[in-house]
N, C-alpha and C positions, 0 to 999 in steps of 0.2 A: 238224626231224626228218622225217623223208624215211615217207611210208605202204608199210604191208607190201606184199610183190607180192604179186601176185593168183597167182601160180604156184607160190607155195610151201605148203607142206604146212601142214594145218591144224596150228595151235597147241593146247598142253595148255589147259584152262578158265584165265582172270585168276585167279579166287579159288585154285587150287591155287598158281600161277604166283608172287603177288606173296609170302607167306612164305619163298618161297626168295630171292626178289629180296632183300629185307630181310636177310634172312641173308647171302648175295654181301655185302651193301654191308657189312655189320659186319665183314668178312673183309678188307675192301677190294680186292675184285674190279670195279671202278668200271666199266673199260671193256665189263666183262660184261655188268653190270648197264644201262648205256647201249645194247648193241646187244637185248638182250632187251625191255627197255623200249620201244625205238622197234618193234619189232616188231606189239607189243600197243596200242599209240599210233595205229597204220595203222584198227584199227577201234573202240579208245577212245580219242577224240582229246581226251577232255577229262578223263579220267578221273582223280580228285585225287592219286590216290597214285601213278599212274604218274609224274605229272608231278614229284609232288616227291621220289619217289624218283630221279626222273634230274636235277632240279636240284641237290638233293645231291651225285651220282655226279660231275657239271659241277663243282663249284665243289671236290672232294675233286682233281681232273682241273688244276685251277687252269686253268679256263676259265669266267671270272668273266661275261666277256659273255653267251656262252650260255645261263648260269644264271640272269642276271637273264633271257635273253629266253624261260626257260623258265617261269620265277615266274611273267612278266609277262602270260604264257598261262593259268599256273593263275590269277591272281587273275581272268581275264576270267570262268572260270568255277565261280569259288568263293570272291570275296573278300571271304568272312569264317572262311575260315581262319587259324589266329594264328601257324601253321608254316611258313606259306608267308612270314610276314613275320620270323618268327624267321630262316629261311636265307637271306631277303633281305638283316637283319643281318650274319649271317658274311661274307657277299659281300663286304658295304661295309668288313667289316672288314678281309679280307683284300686290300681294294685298299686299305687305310687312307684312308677315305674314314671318318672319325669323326662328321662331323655326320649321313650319311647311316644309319650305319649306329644311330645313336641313336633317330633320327626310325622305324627299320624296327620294333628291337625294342621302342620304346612302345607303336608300331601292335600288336605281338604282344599285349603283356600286357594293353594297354585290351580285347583281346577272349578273352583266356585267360591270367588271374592265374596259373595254376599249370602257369608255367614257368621251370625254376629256372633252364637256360641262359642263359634271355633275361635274368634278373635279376641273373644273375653278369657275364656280358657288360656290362650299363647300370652294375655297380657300379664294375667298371674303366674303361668308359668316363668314369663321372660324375668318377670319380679324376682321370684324367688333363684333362677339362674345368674342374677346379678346381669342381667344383658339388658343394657337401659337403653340402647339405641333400639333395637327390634321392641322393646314393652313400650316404647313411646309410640312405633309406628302404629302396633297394634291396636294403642287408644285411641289412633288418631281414626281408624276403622272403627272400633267401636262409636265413637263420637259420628263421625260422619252415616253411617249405618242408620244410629240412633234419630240421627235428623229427619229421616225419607220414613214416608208414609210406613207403615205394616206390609198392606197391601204389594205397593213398589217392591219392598223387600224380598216378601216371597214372591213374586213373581219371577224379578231376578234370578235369585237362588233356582227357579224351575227350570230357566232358560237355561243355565250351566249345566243341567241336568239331564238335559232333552227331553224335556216335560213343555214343550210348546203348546199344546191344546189348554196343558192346565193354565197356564204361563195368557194366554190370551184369554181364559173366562175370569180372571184375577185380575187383570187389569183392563180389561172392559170395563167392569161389575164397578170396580174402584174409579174409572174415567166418568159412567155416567153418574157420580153425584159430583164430578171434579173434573170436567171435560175442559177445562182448560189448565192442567198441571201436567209442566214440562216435562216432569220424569215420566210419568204415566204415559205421554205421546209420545216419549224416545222410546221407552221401552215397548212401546206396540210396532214402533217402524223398525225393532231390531226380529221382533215377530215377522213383521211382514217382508223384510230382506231374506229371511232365515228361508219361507217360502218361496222365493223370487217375485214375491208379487211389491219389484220395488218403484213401481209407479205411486203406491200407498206408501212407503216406505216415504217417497221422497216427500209426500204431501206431509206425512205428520212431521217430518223432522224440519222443514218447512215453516208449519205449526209454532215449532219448539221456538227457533232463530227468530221470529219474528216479535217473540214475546222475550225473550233472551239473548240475546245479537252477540254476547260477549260469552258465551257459554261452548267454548273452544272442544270439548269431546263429541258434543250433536255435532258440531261442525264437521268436526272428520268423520264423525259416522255419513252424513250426508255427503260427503266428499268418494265413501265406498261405495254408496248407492249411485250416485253419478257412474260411478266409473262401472257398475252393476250394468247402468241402462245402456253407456257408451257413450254419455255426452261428457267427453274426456275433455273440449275446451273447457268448460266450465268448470270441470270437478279441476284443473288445473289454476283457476284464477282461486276458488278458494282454498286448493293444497297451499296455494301463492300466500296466501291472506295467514292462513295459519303459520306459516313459516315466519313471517313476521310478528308473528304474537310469540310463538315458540321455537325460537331455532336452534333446542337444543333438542325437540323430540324429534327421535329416530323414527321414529314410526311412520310421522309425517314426510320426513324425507324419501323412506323407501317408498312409499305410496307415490310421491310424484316422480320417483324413477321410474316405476311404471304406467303411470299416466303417458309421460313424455316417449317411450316405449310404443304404445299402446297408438298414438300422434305420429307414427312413425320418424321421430327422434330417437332413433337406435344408437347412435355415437354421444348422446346426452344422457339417453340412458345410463352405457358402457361405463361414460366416464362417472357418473354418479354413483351408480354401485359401485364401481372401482375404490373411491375415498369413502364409499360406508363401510366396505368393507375392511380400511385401513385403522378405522374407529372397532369394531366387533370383525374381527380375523375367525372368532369363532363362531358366527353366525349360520350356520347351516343353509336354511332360506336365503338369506342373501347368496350367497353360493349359487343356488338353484336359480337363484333369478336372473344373475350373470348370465347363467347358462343359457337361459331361455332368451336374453337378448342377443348372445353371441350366435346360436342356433337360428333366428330369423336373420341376421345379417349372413346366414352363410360360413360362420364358422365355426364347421363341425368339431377340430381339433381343439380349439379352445373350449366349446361349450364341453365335450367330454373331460376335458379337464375340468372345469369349471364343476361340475356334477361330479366327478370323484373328491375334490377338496369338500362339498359337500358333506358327501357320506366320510371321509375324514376326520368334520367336525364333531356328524353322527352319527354312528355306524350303521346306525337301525332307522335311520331316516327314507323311510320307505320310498317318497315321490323323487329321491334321487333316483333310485334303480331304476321307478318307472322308466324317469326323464330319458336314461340310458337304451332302455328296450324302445321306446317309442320313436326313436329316432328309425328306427327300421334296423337300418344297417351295424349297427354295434353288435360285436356277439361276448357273451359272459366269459368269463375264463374259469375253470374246474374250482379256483380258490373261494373266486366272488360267487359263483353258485353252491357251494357249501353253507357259505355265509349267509347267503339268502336263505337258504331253505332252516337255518338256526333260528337267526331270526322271527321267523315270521314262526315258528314252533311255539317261540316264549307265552308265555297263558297272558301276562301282564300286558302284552304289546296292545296299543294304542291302535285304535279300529281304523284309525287314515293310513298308517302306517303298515295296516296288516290287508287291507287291499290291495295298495300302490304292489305290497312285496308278493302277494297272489299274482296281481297282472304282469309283474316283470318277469316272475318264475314261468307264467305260463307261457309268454314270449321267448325267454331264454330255451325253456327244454323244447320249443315246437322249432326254432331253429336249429335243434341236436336231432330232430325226430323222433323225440321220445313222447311221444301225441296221449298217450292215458292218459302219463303223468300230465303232462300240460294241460290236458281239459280238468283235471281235477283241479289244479291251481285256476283255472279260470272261471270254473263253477264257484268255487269256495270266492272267489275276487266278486263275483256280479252277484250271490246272494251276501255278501257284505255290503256289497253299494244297495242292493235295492232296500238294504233293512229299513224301516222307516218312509220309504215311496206311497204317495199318493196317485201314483199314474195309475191310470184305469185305460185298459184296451179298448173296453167297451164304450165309454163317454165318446175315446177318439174316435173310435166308428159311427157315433151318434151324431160325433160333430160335423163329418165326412155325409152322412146322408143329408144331412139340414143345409150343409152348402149346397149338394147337389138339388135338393127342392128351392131353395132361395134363389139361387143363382143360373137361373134361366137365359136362355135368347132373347126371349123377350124382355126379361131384365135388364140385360146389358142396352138393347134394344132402345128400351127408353132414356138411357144417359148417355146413350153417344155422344162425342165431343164434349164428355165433361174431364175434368181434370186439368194439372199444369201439362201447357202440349210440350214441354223440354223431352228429348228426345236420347241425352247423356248416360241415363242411365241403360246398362245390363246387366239383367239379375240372372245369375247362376246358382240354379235350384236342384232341389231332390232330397234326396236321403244320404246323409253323410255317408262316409266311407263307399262312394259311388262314384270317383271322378272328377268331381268337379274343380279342386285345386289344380288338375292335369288341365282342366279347360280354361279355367283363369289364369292360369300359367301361357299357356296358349296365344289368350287374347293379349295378353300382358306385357307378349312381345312385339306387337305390332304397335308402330309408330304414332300410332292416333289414339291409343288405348290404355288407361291408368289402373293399374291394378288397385286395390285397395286393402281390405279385411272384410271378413266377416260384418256388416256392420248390421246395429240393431233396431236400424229406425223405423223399418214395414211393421216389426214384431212392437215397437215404441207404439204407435199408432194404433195396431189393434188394442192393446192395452189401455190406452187412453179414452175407449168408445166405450158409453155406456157403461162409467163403474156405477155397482150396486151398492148396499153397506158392507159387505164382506169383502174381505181381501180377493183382489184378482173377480170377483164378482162379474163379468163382462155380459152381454147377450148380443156375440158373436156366432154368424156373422148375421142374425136377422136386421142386429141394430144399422149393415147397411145400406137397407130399408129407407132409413130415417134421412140420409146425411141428404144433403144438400148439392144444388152445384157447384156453389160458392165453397163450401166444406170441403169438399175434391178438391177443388183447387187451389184452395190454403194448404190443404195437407200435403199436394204436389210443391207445389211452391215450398214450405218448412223441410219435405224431403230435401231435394235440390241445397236450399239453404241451409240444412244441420250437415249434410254429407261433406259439404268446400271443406271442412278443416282436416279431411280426411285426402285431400288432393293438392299434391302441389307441384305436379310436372304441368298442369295448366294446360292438358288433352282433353279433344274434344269431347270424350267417352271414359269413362271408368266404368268399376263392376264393383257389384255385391253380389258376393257370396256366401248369402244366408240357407244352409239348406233346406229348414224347415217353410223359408217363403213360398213352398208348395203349397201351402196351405193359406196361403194370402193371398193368390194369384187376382183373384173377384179383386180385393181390396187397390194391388197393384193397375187393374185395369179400369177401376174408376180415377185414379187420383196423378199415372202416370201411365195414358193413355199410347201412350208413343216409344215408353222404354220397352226394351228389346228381353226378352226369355227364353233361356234356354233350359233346360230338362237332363240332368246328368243322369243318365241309369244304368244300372249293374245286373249281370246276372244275380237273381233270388238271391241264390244258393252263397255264393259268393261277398256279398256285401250285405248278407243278416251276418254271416258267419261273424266277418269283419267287423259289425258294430258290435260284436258279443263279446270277442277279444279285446274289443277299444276302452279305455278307460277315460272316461271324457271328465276335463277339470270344473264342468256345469253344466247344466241342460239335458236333453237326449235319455230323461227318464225310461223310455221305453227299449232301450240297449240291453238291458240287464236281468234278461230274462228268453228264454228262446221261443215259449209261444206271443210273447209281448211285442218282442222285434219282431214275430212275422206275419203279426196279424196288423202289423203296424205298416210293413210292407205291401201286404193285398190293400189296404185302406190308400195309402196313394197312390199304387197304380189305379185304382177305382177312381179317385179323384184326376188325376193325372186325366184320364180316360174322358171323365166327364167335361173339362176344360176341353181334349179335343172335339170333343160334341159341341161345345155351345160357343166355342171360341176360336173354329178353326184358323190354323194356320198362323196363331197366335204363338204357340210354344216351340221354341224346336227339339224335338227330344235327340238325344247325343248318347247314343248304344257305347259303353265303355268298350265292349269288344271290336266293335264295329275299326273303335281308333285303332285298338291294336292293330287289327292284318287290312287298315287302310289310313294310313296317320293325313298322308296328306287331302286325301280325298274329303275326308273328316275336317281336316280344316277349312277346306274350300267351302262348305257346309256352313260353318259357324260365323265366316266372314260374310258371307254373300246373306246369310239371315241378320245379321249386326249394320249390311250396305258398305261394309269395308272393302277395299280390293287386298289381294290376294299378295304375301309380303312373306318369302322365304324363313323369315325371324321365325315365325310364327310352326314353322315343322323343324325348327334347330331349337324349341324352346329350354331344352336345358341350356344353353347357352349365354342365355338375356342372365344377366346379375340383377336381381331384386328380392326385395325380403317378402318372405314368406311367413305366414305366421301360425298356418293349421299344423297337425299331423305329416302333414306328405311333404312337408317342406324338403327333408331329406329326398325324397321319393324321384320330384318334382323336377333335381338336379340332377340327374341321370339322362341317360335315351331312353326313348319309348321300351318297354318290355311286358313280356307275362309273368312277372313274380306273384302279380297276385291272384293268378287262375285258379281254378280249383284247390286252393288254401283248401277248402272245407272237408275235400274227398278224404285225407287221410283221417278224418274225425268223423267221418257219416255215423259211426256204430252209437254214436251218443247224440246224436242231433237228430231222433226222431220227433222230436214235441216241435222243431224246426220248421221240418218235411210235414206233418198235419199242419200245421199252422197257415204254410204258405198252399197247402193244395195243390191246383195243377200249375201254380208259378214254379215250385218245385223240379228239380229234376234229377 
């Protein structure tokens, strides 16, 4: 395809442009369609629908070469799209090229079930192949296909496609003439998971079960939602419930392996992936998962193992390398870094897999000191994650003034003594990759004190205030405003009572360590007026560096970009800041360095603000055996040290959008 001239008049906008294209091509105006196409081509050369709307327009043209060498452009830069391998199909059909054109539209449906073409297509291919057990499966697609709305259909199809926006004005549009059709509410709660916004999620699938009670795949989708939110007792009573309707699906089983995981049932975990994996030996994932349980129980030499049989199974399975480099302490070998860097080369590779292998690479050569290359691998790693990010620096910083106007003296002021007075809870906050697993580690070891996880129930609760119609819709935090005192104290009280199944040494104290409940603190001070905060922080420079490097497996939108992490940074020291103002002596802030060149002093600090005494465990904490389940866990098991001090210095020459961003936090 030949680029626009630079002489000719500018063009109408692509997004007016392509609706009418689609339209020409269903008119069958093909060569139209092909000269406006290449026009728009000259400055979107990669652009997915141009392409495959002019391979279409090619292969309608019966110009079959073309078509494949148009495909064979869009797959360079989009291939996992299942359309591009659907028209790759017709092609081969239409040169009756049968084995080819089989092997296309597999490739389709392995990455988007819901396409009835491709399945109509594989059914007369399988006919004419004489292969009656696949032409059977095939019909049984087309027939099931055939049954669900239009609407349902394409939608789906968009979902597989990463066309979410479209995928939710299709089955809306479709919901409001038929707001009570089950398919239509799963498919919007697999929208609304896909965004994390699964408080909705769980409500329509909710919806579905109620109307459906025996419709065993809502059920496991709600079952990943639960375990989404972290109400893991429940999402385990109906993993439970499904296992007895189906106890041959594996799918089901691995999910309540980690449920049970997740409940701190490490050794039920163990044993359970252990006989999945005696079923599927070649399961890659399963692998990974082992690893990941073995890894919180502390065992590093089995989890490395566990994570090589992995990549054993698949060589190019990217989140094992991760799994590898994140450990901290593993270092590559000259063989397995070759091979990474193959991999992650190939055009074809899979966008999960072509991160994971950015991030391990830029781990791998930053522990050889080859730091260019490494930041190249970690730039190229964190514009693949953000592709598709809806985080906005700016909304965060919007949200961050509104608390600071809401959330006044005198606000507080007016609710004192509101909330449940239980006094167990200590939240350990801030900005990931700041310390705070080192300070839950800490308290973890003292006698009176329950480590826990991560848990999600402060972030549960905002989510639940004030939904609008739109997903995630909230009006936080004004809708504080509104609540009640009796509200505070239900939602203290459900805290308290959703956390027990995350406690069973039956201590007077446990902890959550949610980082982001920085940004809850107002909410934490109405509803559990008495639990305990402390404040991890990192030097700037050092722990934006750290979260740019971090590949996080959810959450943490704003990691993935260096002026986003540090404008994200100034934002909660500001907020941070303002809590000191209006909340003195409420938080304790805990200087990461400060532990370094004074461990114990630092602890004295953190017990005497908790009302603990003072308990030697607690400055030997590498020594306490308990699962870990962040990042640092590896970290966590060591003695106090500076490995992760100025990390950043040998990379400053690239980290200037950093240095503006953070200003005089900066140094």
């Amino acid at each position: 395809m030949q680029p626009q001239d630079p002489s000719a008049p500018d063009l109408p906008s692509l997004e007016t442009t392509l609706p009418v294209l689609r339209a020409s091509l269903a008119r069958g105006r093909y060569q139209k369609v092909l000269h406006v196409a290449e026009a728009y081509l000259g400055e979107h050369r990669g652009h997915r629908d141009l392409l495959y709307i002019s391979a279409v327009a090619q292969r309608m043209l019966h110009r079959i070469p073309e078509a494949l060498g148009t495909l064979a452009t869009l797959q360079t830069f989009h291939p996992r799209y299942s359309r591009l391998f659907q028209e790759r199909g017709h092609c081969h059909v239409m040169a009756r090229d049968a084995a080819q054109a089989i092997d296309a539209f597999e490739s389709a449906i392995r990455i988007n079930p819901a396409l009835p073409a491709s399945w109509q297509a594989l059914e007369k291919l399988y006919r004419i192949a004489d292969r009656k057990r696949e032409q059977a499966n095939a019909a049984d697609h087309v027939a099931t296909l055939a049954k669900l709305p239009q609407p349902i259909v394409a939608a789906r199809s968009m979902l597989a496609d990463g066309d979410f926006e479209d995928a939710e004005r299709t089955v809306n549009a479709f919901l409001a003439a038929n707001p009570d059709d089950v398919e239509g509410l799963r498919v919007l709660a697999w929208i609304a998971r896909h965004f994390e916004y699964n408080i909705d999620a769980e409500k329509y699938l909710e919806k579905v079960l109620a109307k459906a009670s025996h419709y065993n795949a809502a059920r496991y989708d709600l079952v990943l939602t639960l375990v989404n939110l972290q109400k893991h007792a429940r999402a385990r009573e109906e993993c439970e419930r499904l296992m007895v309707a189906e106890p041959g699906n594996q799918g089901v089983r691995v999910t309540y392996a980690g449920i049970l995981l997740a409940l701190g049932d490490v050794d039920g975990a163990i044993e359970r992936y252990g006989l999945l994996l005696e079923e599927m030996p070649g399961d890659c994932e399963l692998h990974q998962s082992l690893g990941h349980a073995l890894k919180t129980q502390g065992d590093s030499a089995g989890s490395i193992a566990a994570y090589h049989r992995a990549i054993e199974a698949r060589a190019d399975f990217g989140e094992a390398y991760w799994s590898l480099a994140n450990m901290k302490t593993y270092r590559f070998t000259d063989f397995e870094l070759q091979r990474m860097r193959q991999y992650e080369a190939q055009p074809y590779l899979q966008q999960t897999d072509h991160y994971h292998l950015c991030f391990a690479l830029g781990k791998a050569l930053e522990d050889r000191g080859e730091h260019a290359e490494s930041f190249t691998y970690y730039s190229r790693g964190n514009a693949l994650k953000k592709e598709g990010s809806t985080y906005s620096a700016a909304a965060q910083e919007r949200a961050v003034r509104r608390q600071k106007e809401i959330c006044t003296p005198e606000f507080f002021a007016a609710r004192l003594g509101w909330g449940c007075p239980d006094g167990s809870p200590i939240f350990v906050l801030g900005l990931p990759r700041a310390g705070s697993t080192l300070i839950e580690q800490i308290l973890a070891s003292h006698s009176q004190v329950e480590g826990t996880m991560e848990l999600a129930h402060i972030p549960r609760i905002v989510g639940s205030l004030g939904s609008g119609e739109k997903f995630g819709d909230i009006h936080y935090p004004a809708v504080l405003r509104d609540l009640s005192a009796e509200q505070c104290r239900e939602f203290g009280e459900g805290y308290i009572r959703d956390t027990q199944v995350y406690r069973s040494a039956g201590k007077p104290f446990f902890i959550d360590k949610m980082p982001n409940n920085f940004r809850n603190i107002a909410l934490i001070q109405l509803v559990l007026p008495n639990a305990r905060i402390i404040d991890a922080r990192r030097d700037a420079m050092d722990c934006c560096f750290s979260n740019f490097k971090q590949l996080y497996a959810h959450g943490h939108p704003f990691a993935y970009d260096l002026e986003d992490v540090g404008r994200y940074y100034r934002a909660y020291v500001d907020l941070m800041d303002h809590w000191d103002r209006t909340l003195p002596g409420r938080v304790l802030r805990v200087q990461h360095e400060d532990m370094l060149s004074d461990l114990e002093g630092s602890v004295r600090r953190i017990l005497d603000h908790c009302g603990l005494p003072f308990e030697e465990a607690c400055v030997e904490f590498h020594r306490t055996e308990r699962r870990v389940h962040t990042a640092s866990a590896e970290q966590v098991r060591r003695p106090i040290n500076r490995d992760g001090v100025d990390q950043w210095k040998p990379y400053e020459p690239w980290l200037g959008p950093l240095k503006a961003a953070l200003g005089p936090l900066a140094r």
